[in-house]
mmCIF file of the protein (N, C-alpha, C, O) and its ligand, coordinates in Angstrom:
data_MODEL
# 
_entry.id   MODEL 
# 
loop_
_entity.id 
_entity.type 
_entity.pdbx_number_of_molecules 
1 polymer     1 
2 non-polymer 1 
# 
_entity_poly.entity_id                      1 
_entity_poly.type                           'polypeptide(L)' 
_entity_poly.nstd_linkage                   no 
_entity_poly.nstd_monomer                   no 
_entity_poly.pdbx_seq_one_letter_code       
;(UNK)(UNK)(UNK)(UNK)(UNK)(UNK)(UNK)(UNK)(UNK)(UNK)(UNK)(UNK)(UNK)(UNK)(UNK)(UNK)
(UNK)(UNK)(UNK)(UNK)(UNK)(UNK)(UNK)(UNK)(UNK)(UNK)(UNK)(UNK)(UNK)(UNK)(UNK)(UNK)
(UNK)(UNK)(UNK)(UNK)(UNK)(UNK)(UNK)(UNK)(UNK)(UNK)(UNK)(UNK)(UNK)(UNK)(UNK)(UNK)
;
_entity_poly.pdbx_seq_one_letter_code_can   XXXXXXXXXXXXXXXXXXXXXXXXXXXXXXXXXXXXXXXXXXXXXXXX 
_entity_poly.pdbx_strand_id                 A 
# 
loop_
_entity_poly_seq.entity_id 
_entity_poly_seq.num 
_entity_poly_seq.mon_id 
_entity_poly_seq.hetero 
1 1  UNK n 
1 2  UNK n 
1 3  UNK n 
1 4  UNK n 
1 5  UNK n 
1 6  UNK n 
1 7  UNK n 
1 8  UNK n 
1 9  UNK n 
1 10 UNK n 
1 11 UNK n 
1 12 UNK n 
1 13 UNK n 
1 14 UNK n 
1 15 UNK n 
1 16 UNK n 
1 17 UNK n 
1 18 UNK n 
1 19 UNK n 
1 20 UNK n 
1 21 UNK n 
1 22 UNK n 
1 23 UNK n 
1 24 UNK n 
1 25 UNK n 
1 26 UNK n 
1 27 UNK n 
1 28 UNK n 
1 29 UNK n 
1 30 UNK n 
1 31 UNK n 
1 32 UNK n 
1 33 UNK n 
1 34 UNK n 
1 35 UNK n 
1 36 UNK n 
1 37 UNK n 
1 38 UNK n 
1 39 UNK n 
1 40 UNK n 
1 41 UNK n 
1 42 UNK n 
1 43 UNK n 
1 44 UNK n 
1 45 UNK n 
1 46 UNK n 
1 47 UNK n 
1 48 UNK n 
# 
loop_
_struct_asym.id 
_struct_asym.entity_id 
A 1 
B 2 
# 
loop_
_chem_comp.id 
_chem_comp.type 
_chem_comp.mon_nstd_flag 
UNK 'L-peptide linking' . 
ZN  non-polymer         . 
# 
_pdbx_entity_nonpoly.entity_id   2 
_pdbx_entity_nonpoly.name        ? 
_pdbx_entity_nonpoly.comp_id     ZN 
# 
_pdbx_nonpoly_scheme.asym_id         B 
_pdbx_nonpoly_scheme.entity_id       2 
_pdbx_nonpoly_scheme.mon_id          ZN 
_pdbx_nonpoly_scheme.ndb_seq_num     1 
_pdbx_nonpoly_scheme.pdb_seq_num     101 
_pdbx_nonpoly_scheme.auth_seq_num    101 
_pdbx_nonpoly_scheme.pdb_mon_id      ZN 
_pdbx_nonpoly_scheme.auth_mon_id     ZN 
_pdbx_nonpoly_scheme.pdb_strand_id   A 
_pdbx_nonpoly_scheme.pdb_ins_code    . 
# 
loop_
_atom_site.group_PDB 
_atom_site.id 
_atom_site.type_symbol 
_atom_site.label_atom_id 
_atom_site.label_alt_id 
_atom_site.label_comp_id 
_atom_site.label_asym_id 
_atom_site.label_entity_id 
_atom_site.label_seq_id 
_atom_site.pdbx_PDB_ins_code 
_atom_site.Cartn_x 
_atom_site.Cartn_y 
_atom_site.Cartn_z 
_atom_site.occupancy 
_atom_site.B_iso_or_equiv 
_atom_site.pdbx_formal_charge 
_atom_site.auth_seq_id 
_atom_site.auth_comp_id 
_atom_site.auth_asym_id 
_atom_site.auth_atom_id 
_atom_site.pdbx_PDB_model_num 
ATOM   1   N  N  . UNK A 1 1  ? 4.456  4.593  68.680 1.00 0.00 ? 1   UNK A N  1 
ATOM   2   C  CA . UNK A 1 1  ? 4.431  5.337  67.401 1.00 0.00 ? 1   UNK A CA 1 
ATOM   3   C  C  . UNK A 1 1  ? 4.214  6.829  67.687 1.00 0.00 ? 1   UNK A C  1 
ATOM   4   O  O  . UNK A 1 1  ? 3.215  7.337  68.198 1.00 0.00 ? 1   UNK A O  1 
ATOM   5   N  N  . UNK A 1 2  ? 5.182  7.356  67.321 1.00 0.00 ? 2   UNK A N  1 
ATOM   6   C  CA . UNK A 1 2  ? 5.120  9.301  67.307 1.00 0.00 ? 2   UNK A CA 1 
ATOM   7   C  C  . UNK A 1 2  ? 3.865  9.766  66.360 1.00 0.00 ? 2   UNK A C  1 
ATOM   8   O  O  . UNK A 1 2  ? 3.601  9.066  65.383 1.00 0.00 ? 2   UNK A O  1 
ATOM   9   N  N  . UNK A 1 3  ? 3.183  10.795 66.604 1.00 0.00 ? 3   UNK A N  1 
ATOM   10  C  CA . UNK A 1 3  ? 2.587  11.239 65.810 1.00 0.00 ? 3   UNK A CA 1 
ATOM   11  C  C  . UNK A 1 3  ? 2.579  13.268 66.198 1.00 0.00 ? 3   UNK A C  1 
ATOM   12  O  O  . UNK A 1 3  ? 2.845  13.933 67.200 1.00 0.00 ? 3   UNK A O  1 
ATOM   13  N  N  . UNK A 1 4  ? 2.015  13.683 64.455 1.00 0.00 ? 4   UNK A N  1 
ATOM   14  C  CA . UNK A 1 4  ? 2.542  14.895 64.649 1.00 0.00 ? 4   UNK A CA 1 
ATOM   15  C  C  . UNK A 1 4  ? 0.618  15.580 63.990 1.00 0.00 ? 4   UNK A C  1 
ATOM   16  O  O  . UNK A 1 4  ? -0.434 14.971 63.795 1.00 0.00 ? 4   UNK A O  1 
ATOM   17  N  N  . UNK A 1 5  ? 0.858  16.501 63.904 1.00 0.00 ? 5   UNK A N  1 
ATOM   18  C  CA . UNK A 1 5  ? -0.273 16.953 63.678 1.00 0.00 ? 5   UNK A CA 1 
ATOM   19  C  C  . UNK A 1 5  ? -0.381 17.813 62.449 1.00 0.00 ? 5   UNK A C  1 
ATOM   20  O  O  . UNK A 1 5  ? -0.214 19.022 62.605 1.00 0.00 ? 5   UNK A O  1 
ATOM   21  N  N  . UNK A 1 6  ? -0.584 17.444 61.498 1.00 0.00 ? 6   UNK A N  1 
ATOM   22  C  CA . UNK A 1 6  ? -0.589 18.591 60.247 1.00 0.00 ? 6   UNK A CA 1 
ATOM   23  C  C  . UNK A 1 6  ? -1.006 19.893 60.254 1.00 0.00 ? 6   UNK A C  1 
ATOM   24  O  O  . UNK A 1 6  ? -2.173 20.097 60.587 1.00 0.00 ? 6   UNK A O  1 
ATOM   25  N  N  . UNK A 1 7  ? -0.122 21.069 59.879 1.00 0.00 ? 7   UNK A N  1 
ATOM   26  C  CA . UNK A 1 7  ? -0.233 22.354 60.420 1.00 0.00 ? 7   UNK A CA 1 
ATOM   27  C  C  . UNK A 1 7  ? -1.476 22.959 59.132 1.00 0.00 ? 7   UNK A C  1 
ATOM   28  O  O  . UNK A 1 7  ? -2.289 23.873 59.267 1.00 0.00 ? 7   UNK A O  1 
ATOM   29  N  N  . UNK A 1 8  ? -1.289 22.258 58.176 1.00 0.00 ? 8   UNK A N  1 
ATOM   30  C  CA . UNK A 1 8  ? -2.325 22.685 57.090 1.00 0.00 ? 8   UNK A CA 1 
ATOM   31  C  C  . UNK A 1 8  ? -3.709 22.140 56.920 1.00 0.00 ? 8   UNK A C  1 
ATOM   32  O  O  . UNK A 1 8  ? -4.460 22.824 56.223 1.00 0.00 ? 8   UNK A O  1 
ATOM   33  N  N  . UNK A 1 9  ? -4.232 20.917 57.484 1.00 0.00 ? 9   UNK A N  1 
ATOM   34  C  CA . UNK A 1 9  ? -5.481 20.371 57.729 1.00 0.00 ? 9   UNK A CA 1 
ATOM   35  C  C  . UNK A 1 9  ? -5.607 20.363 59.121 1.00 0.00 ? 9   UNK A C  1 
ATOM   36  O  O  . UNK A 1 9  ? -6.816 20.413 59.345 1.00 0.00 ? 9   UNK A O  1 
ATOM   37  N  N  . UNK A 1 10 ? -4.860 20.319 60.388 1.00 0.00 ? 10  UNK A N  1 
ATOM   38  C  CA . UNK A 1 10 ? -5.178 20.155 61.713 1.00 0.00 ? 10  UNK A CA 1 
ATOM   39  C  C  . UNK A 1 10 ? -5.378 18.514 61.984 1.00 0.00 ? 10  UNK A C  1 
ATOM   40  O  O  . UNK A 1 10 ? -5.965 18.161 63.007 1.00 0.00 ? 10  UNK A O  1 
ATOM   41  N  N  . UNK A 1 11 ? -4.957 17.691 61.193 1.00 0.00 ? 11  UNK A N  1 
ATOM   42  C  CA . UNK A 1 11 ? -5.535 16.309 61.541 1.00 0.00 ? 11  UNK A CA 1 
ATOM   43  C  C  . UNK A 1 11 ? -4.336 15.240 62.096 1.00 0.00 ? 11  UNK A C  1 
ATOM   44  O  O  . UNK A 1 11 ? -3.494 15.001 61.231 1.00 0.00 ? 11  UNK A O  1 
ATOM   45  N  N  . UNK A 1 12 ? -4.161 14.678 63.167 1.00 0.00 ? 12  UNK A N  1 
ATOM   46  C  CA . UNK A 1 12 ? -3.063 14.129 63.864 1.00 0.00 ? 12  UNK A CA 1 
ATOM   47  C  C  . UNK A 1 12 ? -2.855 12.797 63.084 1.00 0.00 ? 12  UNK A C  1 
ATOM   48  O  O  . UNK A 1 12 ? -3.765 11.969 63.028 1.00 0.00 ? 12  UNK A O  1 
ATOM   49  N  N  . UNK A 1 13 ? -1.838 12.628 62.576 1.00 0.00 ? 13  UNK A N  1 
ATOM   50  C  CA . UNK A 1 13 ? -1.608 10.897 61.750 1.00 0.00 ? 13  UNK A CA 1 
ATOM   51  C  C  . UNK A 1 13 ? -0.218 10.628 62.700 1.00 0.00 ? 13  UNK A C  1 
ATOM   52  O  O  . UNK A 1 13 ? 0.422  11.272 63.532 1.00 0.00 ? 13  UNK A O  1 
ATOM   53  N  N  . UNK A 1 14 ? -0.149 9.398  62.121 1.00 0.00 ? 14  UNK A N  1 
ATOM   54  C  CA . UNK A 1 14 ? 1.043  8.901  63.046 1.00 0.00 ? 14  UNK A CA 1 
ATOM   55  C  C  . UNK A 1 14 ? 2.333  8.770  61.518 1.00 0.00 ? 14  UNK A C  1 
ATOM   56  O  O  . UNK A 1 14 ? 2.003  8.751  60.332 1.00 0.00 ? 14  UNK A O  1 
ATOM   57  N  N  . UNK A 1 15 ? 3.645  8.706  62.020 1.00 0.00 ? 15  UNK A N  1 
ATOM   58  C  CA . UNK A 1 15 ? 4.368  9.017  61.562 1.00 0.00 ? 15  UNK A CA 1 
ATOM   59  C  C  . UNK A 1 15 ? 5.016  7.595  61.353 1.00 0.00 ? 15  UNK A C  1 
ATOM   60  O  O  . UNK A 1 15 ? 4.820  6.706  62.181 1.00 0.00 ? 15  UNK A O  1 
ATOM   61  N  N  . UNK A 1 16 ? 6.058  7.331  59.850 1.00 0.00 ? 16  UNK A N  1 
ATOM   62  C  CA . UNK A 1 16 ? 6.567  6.787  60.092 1.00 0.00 ? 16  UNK A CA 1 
ATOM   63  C  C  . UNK A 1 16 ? 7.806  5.706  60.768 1.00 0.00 ? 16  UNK A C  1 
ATOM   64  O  O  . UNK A 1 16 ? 8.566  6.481  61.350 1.00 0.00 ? 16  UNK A O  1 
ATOM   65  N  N  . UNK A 1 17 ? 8.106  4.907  60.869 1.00 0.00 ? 17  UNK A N  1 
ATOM   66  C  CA . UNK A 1 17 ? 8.842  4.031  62.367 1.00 0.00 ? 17  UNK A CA 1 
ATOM   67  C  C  . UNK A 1 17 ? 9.996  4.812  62.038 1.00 0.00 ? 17  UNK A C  1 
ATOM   68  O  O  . UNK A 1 17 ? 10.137 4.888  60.818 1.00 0.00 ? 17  UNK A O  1 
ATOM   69  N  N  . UNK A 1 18 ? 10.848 5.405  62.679 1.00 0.00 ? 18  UNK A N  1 
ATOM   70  C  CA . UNK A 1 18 ? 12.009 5.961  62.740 1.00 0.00 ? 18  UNK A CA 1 
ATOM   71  C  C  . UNK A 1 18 ? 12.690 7.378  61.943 1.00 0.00 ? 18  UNK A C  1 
ATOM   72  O  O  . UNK A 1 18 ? 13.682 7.940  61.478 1.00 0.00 ? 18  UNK A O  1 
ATOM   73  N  N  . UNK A 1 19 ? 10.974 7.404  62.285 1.00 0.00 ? 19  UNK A N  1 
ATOM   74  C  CA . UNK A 1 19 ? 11.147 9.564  61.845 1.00 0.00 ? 19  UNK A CA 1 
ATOM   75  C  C  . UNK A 1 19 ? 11.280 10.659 62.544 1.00 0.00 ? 19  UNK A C  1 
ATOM   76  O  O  . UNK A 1 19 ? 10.569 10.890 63.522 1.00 0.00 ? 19  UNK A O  1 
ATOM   77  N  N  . UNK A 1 20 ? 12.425 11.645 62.023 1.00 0.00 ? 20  UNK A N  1 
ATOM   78  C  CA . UNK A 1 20 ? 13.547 11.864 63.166 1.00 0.00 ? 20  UNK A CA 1 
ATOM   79  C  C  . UNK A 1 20 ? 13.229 13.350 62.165 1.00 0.00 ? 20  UNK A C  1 
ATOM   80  O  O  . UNK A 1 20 ? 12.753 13.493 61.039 1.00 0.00 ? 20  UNK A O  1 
ATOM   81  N  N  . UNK A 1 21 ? 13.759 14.336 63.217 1.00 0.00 ? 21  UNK A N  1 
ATOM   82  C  CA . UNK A 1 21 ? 13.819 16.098 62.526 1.00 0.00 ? 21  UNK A CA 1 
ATOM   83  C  C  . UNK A 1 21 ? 14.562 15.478 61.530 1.00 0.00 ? 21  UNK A C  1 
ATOM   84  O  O  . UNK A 1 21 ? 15.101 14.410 61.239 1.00 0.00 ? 21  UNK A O  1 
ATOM   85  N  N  . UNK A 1 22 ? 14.250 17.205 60.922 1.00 0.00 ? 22  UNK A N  1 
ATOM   86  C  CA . UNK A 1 22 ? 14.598 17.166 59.266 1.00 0.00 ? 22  UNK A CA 1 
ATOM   87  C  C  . UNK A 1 22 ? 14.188 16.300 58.414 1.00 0.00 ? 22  UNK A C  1 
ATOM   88  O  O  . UNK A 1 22 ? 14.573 16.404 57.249 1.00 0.00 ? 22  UNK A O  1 
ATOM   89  N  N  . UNK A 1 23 ? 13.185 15.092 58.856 1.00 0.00 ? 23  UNK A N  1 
ATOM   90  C  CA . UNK A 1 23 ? 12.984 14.589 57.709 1.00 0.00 ? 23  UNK A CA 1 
ATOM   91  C  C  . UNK A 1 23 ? 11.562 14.884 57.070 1.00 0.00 ? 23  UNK A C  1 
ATOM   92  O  O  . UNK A 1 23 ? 10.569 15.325 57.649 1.00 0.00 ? 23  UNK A O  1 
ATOM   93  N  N  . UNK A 1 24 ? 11.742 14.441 55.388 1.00 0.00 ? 24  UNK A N  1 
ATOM   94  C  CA . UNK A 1 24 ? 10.554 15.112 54.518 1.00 0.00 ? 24  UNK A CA 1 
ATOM   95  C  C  . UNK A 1 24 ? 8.961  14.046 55.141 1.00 0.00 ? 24  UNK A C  1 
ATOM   96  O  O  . UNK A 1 24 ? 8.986  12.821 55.249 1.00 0.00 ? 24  UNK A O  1 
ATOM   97  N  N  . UNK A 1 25 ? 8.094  14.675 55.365 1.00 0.00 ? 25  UNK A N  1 
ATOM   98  C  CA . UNK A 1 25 ? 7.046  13.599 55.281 1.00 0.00 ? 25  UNK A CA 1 
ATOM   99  C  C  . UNK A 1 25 ? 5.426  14.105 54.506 1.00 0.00 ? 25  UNK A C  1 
ATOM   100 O  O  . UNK A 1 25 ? 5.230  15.320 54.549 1.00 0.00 ? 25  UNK A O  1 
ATOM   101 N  N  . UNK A 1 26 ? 4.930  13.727 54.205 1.00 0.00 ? 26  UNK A N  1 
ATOM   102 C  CA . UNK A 1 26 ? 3.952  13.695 53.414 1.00 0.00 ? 26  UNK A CA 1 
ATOM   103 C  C  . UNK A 1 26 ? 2.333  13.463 54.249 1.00 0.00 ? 26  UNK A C  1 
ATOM   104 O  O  . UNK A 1 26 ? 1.821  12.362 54.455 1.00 0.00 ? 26  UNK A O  1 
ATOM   105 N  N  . UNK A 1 27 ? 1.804  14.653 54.593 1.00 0.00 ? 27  UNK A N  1 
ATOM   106 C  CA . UNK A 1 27 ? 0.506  14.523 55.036 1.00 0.00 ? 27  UNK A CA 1 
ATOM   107 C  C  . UNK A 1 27 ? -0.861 13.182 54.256 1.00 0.00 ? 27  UNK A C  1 
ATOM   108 O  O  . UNK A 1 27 ? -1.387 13.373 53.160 1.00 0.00 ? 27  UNK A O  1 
ATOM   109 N  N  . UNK A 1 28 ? -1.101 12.189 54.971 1.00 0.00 ? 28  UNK A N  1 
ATOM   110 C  CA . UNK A 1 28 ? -1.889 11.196 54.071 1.00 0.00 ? 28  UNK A CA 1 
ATOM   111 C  C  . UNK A 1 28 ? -3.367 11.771 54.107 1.00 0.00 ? 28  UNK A C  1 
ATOM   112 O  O  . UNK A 1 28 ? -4.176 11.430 53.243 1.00 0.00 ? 28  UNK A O  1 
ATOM   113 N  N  . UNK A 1 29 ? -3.706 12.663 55.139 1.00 0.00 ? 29  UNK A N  1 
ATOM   114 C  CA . UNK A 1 29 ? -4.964 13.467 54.488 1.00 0.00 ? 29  UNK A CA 1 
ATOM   115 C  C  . UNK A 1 29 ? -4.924 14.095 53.664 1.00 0.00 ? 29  UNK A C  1 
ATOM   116 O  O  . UNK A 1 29 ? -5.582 13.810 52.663 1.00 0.00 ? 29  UNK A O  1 
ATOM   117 N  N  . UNK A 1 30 ? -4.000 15.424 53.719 1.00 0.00 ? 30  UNK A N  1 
ATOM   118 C  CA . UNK A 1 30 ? -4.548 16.483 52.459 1.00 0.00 ? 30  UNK A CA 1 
ATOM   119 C  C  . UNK A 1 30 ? -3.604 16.610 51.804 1.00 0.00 ? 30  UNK A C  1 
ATOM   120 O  O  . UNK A 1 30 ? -3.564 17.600 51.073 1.00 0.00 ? 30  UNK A O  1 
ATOM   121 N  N  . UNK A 1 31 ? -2.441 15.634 51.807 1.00 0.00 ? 31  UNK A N  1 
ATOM   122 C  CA . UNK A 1 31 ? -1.104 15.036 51.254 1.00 0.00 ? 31  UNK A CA 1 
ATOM   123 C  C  . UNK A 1 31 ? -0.232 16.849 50.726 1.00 0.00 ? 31  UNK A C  1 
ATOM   124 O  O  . UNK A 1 31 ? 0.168  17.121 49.594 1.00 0.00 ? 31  UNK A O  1 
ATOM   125 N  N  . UNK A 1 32 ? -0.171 17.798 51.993 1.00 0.00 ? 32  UNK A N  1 
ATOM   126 C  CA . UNK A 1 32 ? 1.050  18.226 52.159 1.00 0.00 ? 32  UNK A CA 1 
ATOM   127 C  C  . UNK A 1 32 ? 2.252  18.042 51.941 1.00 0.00 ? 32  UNK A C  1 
ATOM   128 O  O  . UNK A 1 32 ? 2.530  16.909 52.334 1.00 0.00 ? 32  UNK A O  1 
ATOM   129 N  N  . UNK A 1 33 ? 3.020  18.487 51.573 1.00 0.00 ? 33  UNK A N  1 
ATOM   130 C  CA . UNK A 1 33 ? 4.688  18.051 51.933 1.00 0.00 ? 33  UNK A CA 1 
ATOM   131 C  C  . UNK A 1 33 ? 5.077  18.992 53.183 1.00 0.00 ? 33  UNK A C  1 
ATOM   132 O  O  . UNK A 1 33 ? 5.251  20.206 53.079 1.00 0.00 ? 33  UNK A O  1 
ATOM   133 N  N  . UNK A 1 34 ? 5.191  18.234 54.417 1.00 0.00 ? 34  UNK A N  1 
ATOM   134 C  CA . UNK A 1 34 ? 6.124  18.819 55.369 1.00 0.00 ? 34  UNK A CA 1 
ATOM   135 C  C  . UNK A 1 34 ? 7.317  17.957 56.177 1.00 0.00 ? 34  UNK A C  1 
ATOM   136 O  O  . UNK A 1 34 ? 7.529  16.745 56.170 1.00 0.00 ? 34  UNK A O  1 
ATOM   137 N  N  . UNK A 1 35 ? 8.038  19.078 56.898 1.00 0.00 ? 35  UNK A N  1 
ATOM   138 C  CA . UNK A 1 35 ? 9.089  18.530 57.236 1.00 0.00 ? 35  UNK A CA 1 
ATOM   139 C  C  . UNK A 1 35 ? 9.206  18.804 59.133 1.00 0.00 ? 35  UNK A C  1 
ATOM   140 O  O  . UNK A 1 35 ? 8.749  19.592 59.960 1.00 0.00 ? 35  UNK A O  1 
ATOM   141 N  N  . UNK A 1 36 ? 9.937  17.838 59.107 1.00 0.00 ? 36  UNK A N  1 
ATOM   142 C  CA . UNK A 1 36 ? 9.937  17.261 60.824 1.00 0.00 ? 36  UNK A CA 1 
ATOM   143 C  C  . UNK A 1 36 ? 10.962 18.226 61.308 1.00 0.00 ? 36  UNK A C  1 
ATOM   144 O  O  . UNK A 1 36 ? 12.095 18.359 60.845 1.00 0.00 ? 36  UNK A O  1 
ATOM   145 N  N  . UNK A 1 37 ? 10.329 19.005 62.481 1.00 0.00 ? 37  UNK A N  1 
ATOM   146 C  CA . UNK A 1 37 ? 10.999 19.837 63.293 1.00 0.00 ? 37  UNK A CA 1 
ATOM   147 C  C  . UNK A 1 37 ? 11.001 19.821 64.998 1.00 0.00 ? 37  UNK A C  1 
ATOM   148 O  O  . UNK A 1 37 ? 9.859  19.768 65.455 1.00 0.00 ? 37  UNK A O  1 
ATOM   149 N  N  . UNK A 1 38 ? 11.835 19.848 65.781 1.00 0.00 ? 38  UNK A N  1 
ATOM   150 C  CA . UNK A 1 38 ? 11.703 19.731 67.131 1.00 0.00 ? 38  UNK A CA 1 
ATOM   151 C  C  . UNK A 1 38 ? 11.021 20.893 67.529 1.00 0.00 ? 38  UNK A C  1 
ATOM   152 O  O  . UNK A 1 38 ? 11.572 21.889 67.060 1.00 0.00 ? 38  UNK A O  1 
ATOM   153 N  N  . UNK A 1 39 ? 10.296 21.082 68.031 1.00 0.00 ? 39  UNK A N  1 
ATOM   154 C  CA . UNK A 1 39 ? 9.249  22.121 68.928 1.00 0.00 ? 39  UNK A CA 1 
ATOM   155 C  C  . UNK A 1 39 ? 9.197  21.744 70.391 1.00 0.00 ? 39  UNK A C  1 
ATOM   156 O  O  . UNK A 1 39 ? 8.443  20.849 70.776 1.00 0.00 ? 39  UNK A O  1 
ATOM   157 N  N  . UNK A 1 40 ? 9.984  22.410 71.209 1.00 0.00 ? 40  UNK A N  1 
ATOM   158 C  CA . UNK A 1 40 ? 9.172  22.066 72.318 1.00 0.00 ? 40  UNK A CA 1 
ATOM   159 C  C  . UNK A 1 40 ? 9.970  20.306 72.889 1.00 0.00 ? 40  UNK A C  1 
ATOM   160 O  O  . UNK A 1 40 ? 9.402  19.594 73.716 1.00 0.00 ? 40  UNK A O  1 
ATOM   161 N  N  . UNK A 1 41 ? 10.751 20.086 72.506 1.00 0.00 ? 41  UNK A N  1 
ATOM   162 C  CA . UNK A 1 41 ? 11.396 18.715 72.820 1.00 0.00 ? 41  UNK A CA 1 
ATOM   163 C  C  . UNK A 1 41 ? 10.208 17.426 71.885 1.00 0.00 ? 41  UNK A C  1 
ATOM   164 O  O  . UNK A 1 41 ? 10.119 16.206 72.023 1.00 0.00 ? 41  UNK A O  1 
ATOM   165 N  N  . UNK A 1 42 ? 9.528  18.301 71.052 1.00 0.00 ? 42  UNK A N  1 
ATOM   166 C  CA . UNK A 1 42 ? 8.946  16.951 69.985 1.00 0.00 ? 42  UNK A CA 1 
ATOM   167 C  C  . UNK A 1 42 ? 8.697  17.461 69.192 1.00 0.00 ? 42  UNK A C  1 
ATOM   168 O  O  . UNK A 1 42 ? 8.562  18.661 68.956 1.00 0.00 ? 42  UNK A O  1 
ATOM   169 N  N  . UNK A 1 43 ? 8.556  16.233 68.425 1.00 0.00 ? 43  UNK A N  1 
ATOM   170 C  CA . UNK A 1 43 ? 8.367  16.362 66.565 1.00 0.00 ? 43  UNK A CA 1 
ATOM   171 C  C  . UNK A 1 43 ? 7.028  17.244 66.463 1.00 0.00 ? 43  UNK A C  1 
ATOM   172 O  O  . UNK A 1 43 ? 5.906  17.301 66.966 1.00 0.00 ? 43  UNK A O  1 
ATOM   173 N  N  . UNK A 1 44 ? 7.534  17.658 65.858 1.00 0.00 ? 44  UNK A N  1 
ATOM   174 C  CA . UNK A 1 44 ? 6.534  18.499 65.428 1.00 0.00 ? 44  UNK A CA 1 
ATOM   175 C  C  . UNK A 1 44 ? 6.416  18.877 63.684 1.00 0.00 ? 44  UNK A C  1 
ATOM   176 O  O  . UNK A 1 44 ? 7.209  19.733 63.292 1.00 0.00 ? 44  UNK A O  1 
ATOM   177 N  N  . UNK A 1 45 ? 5.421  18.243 62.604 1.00 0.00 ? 45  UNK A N  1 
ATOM   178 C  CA . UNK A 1 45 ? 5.349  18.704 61.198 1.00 0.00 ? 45  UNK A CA 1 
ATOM   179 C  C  . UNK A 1 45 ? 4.909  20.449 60.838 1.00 0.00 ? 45  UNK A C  1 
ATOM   180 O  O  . UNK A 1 45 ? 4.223  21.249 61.475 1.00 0.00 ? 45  UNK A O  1 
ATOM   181 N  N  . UNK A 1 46 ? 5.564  20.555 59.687 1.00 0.00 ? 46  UNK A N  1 
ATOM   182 C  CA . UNK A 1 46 ? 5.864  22.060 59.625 1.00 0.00 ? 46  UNK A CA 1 
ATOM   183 C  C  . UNK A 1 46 ? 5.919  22.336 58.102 1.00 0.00 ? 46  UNK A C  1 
ATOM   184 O  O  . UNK A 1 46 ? 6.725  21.696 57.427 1.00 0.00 ? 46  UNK A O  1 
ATOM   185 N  N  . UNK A 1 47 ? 4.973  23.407 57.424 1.00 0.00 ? 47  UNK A N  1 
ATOM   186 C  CA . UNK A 1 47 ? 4.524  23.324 56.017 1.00 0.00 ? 47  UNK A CA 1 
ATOM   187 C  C  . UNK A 1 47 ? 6.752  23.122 55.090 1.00 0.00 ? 47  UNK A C  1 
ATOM   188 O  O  . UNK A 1 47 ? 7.726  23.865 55.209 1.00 0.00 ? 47  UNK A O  1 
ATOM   189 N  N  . UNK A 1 48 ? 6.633  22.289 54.606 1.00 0.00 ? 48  UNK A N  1 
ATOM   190 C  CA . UNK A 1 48 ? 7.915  22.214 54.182 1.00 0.00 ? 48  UNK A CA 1 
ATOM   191 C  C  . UNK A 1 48 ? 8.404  23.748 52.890 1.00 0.00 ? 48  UNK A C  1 
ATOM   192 O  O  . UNK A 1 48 ? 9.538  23.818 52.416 1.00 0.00 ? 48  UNK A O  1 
HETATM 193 ZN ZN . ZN  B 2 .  ? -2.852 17.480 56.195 1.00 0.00 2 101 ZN  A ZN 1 
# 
């Protein structure tokens, strides 16, 4: 399981099974909306 790290609380969750850049995802701590970006050769969440 990938996990990304929320750029607006700092708190690492894991992502859902077959989440790929560009897609929308939803911080379950401080329930953000961000979106999946490659950084660095990994996912990386990013304030949408
Ligand atoms: Zn968050």
């Amino acid at each position: 399981m990938q996990k990304v790290t929320c750029p607006t609380c700092n708190v690492e969750f894991d992502l859902p099974e077959g989440a790929k850049e560009g897609d929308q995802v939803t911080c379950p701590i401080c329930g953000a909306d961000l979106k999946l970006v490659i950084e660095d050769g990994k996912l990386t969440a990013e304030t949408a």
